[in-house]
C-alpha positions as CSV (number, residue, x, y, z in Angstrom):
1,X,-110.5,-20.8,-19.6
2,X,-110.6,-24.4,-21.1
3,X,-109.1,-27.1,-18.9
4,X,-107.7,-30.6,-19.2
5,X,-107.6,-32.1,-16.4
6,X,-105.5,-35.5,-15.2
7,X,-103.8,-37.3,-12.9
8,X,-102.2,-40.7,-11.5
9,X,-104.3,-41.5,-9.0
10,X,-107.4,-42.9,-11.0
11,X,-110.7,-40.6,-11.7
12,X,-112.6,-41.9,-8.9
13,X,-109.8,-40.3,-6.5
14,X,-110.8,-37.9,-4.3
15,X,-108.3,-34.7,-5.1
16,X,-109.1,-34.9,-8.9
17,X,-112.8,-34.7,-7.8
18,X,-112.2,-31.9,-5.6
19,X,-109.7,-29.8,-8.3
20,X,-112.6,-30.4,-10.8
21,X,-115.4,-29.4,-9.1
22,X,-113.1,-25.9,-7.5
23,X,-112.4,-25.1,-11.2
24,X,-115.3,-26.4,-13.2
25,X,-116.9,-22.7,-10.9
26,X,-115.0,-20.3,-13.1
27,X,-113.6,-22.6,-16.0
28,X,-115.1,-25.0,-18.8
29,X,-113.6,-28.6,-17.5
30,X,-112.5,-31.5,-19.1
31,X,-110.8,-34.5,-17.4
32,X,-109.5,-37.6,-18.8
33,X,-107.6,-39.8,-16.3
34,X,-106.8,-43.2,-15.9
35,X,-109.0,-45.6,-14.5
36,X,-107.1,-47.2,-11.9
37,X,-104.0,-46.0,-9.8
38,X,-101.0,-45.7,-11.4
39,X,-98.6,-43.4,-9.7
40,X,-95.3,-43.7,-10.0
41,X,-95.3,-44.6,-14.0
42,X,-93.0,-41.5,-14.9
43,X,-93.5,-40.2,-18.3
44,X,-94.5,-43.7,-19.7
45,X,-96.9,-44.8,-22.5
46,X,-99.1,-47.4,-23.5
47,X,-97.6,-48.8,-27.1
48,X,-98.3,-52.6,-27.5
49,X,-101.9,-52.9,-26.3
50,X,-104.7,-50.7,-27.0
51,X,-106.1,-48.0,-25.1
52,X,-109.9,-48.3,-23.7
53,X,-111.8,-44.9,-22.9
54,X,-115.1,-44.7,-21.3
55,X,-117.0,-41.7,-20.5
56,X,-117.6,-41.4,-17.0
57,X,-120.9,-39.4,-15.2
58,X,-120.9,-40.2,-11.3
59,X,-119.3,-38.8,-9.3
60,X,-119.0,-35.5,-11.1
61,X,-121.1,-32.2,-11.9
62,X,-123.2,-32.5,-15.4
63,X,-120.7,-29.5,-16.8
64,X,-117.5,-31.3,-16.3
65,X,-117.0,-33.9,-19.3
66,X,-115.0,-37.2,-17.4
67,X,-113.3,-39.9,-19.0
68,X,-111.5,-42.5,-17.9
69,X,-108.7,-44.2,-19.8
70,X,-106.8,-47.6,-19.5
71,X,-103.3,-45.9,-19.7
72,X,-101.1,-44.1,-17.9
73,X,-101.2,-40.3,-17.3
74,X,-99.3,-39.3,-20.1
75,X,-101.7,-41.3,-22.3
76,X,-104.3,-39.5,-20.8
77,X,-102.7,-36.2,-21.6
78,X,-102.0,-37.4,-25.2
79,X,-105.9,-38.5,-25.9
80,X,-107.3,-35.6,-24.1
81,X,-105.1,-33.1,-27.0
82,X,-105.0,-35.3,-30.0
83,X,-108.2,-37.3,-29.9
84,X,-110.6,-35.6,-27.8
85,X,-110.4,-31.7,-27.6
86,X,-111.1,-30.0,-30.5
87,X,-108.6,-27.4,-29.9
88,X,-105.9,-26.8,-27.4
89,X,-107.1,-26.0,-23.9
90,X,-105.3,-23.0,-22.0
91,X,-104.0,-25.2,-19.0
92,X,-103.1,-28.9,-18.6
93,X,-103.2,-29.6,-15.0
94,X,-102.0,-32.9,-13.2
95,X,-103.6,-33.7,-9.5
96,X,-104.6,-33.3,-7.0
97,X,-102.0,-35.7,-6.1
98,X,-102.2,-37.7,-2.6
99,X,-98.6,-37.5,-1.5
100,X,-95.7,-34.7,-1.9
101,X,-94.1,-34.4,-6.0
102,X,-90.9,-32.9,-4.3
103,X,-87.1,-33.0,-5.1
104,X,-86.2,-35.6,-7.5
105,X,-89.3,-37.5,-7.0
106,X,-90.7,-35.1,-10.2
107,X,-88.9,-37.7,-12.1
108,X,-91.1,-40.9,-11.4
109,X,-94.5,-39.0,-10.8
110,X,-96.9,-39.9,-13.1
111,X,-98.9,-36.6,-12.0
112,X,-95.7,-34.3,-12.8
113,X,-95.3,-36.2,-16.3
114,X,-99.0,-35.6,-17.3
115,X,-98.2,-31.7,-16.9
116,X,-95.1,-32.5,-18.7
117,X,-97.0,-33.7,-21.4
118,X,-98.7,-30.5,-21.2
119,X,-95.2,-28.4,-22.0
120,X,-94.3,-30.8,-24.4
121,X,-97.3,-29.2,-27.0
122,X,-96.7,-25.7,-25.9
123,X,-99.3,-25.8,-23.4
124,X,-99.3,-24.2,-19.9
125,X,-99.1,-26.7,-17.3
126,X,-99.8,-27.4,-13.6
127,X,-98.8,-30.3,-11.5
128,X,-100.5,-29.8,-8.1
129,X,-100.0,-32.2,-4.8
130,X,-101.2,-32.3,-1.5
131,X,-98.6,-33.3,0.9
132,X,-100.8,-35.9,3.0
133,X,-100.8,-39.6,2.1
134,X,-103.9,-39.7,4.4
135,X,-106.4,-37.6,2.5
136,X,-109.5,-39.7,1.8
137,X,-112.6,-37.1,1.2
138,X,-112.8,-34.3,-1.2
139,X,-112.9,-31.7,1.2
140,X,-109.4,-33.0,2.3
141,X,-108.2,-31.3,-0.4
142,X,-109.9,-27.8,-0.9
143,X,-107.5,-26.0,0.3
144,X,-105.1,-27.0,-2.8
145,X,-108.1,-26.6,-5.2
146,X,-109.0,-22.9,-3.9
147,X,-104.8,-22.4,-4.5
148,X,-104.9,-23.8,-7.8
149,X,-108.0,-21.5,-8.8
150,X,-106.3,-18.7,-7.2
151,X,-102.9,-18.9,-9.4
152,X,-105.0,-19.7,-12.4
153,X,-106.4,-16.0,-12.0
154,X,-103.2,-14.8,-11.2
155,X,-101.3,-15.9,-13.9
156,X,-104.0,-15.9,-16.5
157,X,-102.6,-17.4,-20.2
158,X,-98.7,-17.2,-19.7
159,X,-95.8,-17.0,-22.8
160,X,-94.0,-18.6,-23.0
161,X,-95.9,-21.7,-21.5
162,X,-94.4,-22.7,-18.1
163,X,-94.7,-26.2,-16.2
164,X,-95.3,-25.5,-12.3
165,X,-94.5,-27.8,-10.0
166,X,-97.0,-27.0,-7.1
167,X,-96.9,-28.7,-3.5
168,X,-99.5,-27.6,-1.0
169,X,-99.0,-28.6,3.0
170,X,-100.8,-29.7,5.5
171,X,-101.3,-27.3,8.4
172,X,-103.4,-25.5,10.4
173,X,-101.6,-22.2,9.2
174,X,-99.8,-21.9,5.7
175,X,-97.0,-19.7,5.9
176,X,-97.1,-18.2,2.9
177,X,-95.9,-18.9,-0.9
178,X,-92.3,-19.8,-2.3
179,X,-90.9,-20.1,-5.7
180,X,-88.0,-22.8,-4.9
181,X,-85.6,-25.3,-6.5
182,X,-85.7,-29.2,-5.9
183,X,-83.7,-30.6,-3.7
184,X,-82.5,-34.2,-3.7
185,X,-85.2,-36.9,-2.4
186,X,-83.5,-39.4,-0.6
187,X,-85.1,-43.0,0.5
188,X,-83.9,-45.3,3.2
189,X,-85.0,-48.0,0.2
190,X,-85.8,-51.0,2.1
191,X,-87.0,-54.2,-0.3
192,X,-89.6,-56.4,2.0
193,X,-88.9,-60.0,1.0
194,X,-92.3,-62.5,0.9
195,X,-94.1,-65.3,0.2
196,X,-97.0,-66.0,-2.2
197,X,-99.6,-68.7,-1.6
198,X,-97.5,-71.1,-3.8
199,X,-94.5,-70.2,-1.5
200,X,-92.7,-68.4,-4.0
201,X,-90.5,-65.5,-3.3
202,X,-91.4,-62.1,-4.5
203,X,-89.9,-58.5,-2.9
204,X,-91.9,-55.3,-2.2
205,X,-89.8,-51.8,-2.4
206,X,-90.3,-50.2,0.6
207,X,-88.5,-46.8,2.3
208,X,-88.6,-44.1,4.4
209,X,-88.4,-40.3,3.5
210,X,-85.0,-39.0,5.2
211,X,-85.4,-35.9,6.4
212,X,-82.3,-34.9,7.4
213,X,-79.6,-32.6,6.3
214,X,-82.3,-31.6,3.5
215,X,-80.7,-28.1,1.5
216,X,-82.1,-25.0,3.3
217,X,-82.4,-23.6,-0.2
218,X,-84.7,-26.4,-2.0
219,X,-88.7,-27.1,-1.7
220,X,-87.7,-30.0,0.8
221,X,-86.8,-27.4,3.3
222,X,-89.7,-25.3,2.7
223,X,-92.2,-27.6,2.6
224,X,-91.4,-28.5,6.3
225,X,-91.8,-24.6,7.0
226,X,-95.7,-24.9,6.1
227,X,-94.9,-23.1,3.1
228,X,-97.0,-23.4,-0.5
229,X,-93.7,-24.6,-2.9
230,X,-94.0,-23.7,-6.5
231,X,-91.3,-25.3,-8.9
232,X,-91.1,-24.1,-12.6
233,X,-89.4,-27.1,-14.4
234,X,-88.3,-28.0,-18.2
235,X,-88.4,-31.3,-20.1
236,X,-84.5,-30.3,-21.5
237,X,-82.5,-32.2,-19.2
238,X,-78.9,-31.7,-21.4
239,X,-76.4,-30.8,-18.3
240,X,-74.9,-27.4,-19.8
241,X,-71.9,-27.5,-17.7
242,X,-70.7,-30.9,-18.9
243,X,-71.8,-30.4,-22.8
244,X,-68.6,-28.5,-23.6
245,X,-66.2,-30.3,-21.8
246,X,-66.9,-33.4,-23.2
247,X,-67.6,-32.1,-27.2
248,X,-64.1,-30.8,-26.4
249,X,-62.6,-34.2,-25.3
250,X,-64.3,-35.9,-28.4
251,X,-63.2,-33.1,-30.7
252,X,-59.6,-34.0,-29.6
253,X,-60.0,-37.5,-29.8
254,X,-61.4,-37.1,-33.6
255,X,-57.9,-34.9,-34.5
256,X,-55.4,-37.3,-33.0
């Protein structure tokens, strides 16, 4: 199969090396991903400044073709599809992300929203993360690369196209494999107050994870069980339950 490859934490990082290296075995690889970090920029693109692309050898094999572009991940997405790739590739897959993409933190990962990007032109997608904010070396990472090639296999070219949300742990046994929904993310958000050399005040968001009272039902809870968590998400966040109600209200207002 033809792969695009991206995702937030810059090319050089160490499970986007690992992922395409795993894959690049079985599957023709492309990657285009941005050239510095830039987690966290949700589904955001680059519109007043231009983007800068440079092919990229070292550090990976001679049959992987490695770019690296000034925007964010969803720019990468965007060039890999509409400027780069002669045709559509059969998988756009985000990661390997250093940290968890779990609950409602899908909606400021810049790893999820390259995969989203992915949906958005039909295209089957994978967002993979490695829950470990500690992994430095490739190897750190194989056992989420060997996953990812294994569900590749498994689920060949799906239709209609899904997005997969995929969290791998870290543990000396994984548990097994669960198809789960979010669950809510919550921070103890904490904004560091300091100083620059001029003296003048700037604030650094800070937090802690809270891991209590998380939903026995959700990938929070699971992912504390050692378990793989896959996610199938959609980019149609219209909340069904309220859309009536309120074209009814509006509907009444119109007539009186």
């Amino acid at each position: 199969m033809n792969i695009l490859l991206s995702n937030d934490d810059g090319i050089l990082a160490p499970g986007i090396r690992c992922l395409a290296v795993t894959l690049a075995q079985q599957h023709q690889v492309t990657v285009v991903a941005p050239d510095r970090e830039r987690s966290a920029t949700g589904h955001a693109l680059t519109l007043h400044k231009p983007l800068r692309v440079e092919a990229i050898r070292d550090p990976y094999p001679p049959q992987v073709s490695a770019w690296a572009c000034s925007g964010t991940p969803a720019d990468c997405v965007k060039f890999g599809l509409d400027a780069l790739l002669s045709s559509p590739p059969d998988w756009v897959i985000a990661g390997i992300n250093r940290g968890a993409n779990l609950g409602t933190d899908v909606l400021y990962s810049g790893t999820v929203s390259a995969a989203m990007e992915g949906l958005l032109e039909g295209i089957p997608s994978l967002a993979m993360s490695l829950v470990s904010y500690t992994a430095k070396d490739p190897q750190d990472f194989q056992v989420a690369a060997d996953f990812a090639l294994t569900l590749l296999e498994k689920l060949g070219i799906p239709t209609p196209p899904p997005l997969l949300n995929v969290n791998v742990p870290v543990a000396e046994v994984i548990q097994g494999v669960v198809v789960a929904p979010l669950g809510v993310r919550k921070y103890l958000d904490i904004f560091e107050q300091r100083a620059d050399p001029r003296g003048k005040e700037y604030y650094w968001l800070a937090g802690e994870v809270i891991t209590d009272g998380v939903d026995p039902d959700t990938d929070l809870h699971a992912i504390q069980q050692d378990l793989i968590t896959i996610t199938p998400l959609q980019f149609n966040l219209t909340d069904w339950g309220q859309l009536a109600a309120y074209g009814q209200w509006f509907t009444s207002y119109r007539d009186s």
